[in-house]
N, C-alpha and C positions, 0 to 999 in steps of 0.2 A: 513888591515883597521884600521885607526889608528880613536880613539871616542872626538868625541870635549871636555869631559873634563878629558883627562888626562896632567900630568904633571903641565905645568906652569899655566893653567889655570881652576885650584882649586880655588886657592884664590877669584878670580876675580866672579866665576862663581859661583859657590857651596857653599859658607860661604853667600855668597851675601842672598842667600834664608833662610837663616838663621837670618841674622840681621833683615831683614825687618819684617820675625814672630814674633824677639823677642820685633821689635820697637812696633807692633801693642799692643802686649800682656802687655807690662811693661810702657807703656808711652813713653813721645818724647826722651828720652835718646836714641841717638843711638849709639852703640859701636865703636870704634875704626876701621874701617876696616883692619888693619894694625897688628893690635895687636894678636899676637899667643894665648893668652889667653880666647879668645871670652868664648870657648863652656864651659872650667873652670868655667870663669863667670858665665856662663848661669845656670849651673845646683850647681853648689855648693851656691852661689849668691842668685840664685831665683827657680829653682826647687826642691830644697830640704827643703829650710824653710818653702815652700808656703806647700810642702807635710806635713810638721811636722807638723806646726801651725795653715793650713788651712783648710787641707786633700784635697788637689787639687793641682794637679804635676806644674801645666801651669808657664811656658810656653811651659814646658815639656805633652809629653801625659799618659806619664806613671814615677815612680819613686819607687825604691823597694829598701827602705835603710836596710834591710836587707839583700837582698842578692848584693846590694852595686854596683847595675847601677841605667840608667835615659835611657827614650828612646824621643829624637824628632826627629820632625818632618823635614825634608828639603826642603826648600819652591822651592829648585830647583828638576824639575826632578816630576813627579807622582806620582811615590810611592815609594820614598827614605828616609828610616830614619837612624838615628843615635843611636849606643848603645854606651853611655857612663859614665865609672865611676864614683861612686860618691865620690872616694878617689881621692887625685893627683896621678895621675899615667902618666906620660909624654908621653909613646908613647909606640911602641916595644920592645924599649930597657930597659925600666925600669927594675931592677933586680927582684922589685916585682910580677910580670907575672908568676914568678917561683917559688914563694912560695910557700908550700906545701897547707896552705889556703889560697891561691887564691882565687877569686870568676871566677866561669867558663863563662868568656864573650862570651866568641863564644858560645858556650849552649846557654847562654839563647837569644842569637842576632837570633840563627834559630828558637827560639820562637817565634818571631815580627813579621817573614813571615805573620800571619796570618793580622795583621796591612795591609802590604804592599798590598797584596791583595784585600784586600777591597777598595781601595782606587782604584783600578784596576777592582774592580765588578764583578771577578768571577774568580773560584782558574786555576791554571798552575802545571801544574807536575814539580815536585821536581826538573825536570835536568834543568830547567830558572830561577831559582833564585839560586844569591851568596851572600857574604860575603867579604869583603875585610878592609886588614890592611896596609895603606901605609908606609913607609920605613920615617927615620927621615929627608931624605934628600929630600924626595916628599911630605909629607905633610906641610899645611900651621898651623897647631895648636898643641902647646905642651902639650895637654889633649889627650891621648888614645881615637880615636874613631873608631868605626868599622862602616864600610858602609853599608846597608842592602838592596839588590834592584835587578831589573833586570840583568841577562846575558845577553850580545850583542851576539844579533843573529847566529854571525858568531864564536863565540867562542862554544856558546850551539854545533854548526854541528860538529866545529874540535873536542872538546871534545866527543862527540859521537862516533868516531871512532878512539877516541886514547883509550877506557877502554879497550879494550882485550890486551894491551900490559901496562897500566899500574896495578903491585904488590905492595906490603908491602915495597918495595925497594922506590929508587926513579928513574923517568925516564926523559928524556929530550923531553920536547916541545917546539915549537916553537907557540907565540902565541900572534897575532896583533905586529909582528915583532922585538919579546923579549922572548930569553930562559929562559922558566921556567923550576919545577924541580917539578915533579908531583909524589905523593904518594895516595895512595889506605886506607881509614878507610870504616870499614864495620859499620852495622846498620841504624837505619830508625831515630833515632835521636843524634844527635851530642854532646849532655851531657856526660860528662867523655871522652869523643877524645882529649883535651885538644891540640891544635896546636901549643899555645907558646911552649907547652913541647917536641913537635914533634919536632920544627923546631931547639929546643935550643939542642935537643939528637946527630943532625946530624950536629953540627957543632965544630969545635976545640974548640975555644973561647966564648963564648955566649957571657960573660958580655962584649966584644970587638966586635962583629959580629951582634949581633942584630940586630942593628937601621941601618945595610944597605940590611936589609933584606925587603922585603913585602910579606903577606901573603893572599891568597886566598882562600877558602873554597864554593864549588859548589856541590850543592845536584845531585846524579845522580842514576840509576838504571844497575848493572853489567852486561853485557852478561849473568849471570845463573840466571837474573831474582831476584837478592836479592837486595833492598834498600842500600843506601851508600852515601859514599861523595869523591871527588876529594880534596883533599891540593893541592895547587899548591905554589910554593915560586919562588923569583927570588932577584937578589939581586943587588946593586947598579953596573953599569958598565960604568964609566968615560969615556972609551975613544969609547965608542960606544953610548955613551949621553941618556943608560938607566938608571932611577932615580925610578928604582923598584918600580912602581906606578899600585899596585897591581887593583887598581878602571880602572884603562885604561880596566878591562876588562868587566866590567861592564856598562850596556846602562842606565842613567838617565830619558832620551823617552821612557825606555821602549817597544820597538818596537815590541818584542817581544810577548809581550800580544796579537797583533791583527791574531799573526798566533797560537796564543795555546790557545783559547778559552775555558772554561771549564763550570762547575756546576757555574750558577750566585749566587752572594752575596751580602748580604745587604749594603745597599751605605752608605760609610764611614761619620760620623756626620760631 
């Protein structure tokens, strides 16, 4: 099952929900749509002095210059947001991911679940929401950002019935018609699992290998009943015209909410 926006049509589709929040919020300025720079813009530009100067993120929903992200909103998609740095940090490849102080992006991105949520009206077990890091050859902006939103349906099934065979190793899946490379992190939250660190451990080159990597992170429950998470990685393959476009597995519709109903929640302001 391949999802309408992966690959070529990021740009076009997914940033688009993004200018048009940041037109409302900042005046008729509207950005570039062309320009790799956008969500830079958006959050070093205007979400971060509006937090210093203002004390109000906007057009950002959140902003934590301490621990050195910005979370908005994506006007595409229900309950899609974005965690992004509030230093330059270009993408996957950036050397700096592997700094010893890093600030732990993926941490704090499975924090915002609760955002996502609400925007959706009532919570979902851990295994339908992910996490995703596109490869530098698949995404459209050279600002580091992590996608935060639903699992497409049919991935949440495959993945259901691949945890008894994935360990601490890595194992081969196949998924929405692209091998991935799935490993096994325990516990119930994702703070110190560190993934850039995972994925740069398993690879010869890092500072070479990186940016043809994407990476995916999906909350899941083990066979013995202990809380967890799935990494998945895949990585750029030319002659098979995959562009490691780790969001392809991720649903924007969200589809998935209407069959995993849960405890209702206050409606998102």
């Amino acid at each position: 099952m391949k999802h309408v926006l992966s690959h070529a049509g990021l740009p076009a589709l997914v940033l688009a929900g993004v200018w048009l929040a940041v037109a409302h919020a900042s005046g008729p300025a509207r950005p570039d749509p062309h320009d790799p720079n956008v969500l830079w813009r958006i959050v070093h530009g205007r979400c971060v002095p509006n937090q210093i100067g203002q004390q109000t993120p906007t057009p950002c929903e959140a902003v934590d210059p301490a621990a050195g992200y910005a979370v908005l909103k994506d006007r595409t998609g229900r309950a899609q947001y974005l965690l992004i740095p509030t230093a330059r940090v270009t993408g996957i490849e950036d050397a700096s991911l592997l700094s010893p102080d890093a600030p732990d992006y993926f941490g704090a991105a499975w924090h915002q679940l609760d955002r996502a949520l609400a925007r959706l009206g009532h919570t979902m077990p851990r295994e339908t929401m992910a996490l995703s890091v596109n490869s530098a050859y698949s995404r459209s902006q050279n600002q580091l950002h992590i996608h935060i939103d639903c699992l497409a349906p049919d991935i949440r099934v495959a993945l259901h019935w691949a945890r008894p065979h994935i360990g601490h190793g890595w194992t081969n899946l196949v998924l929405d018609g692209h091998t991935y490379r799935a490993t096994r992190i325990d516990g119930a939250d994702l703070a110190g699992a560190l993934p850039f660190r995972r994925l740069a451990a398993a690879l010869a080159d890092p500072a070479r290998e990186m940016g043809e990597h994407t990476l995916v992170v999906v909350g899941t429950v083990w066979p013995d009943g202990h809380p967890g998470f799935i990494l998945l990685d895949d990585m750029v393959k030319p002659l098979s015209g995959d562009r490691a476009s780790g969001e392809e597995l991720q649903d924007h519709a969200c589809a998935i909410a209407r069959f995993e109903p849960g405890r209702p929640l206050p409606a998102h302001p």
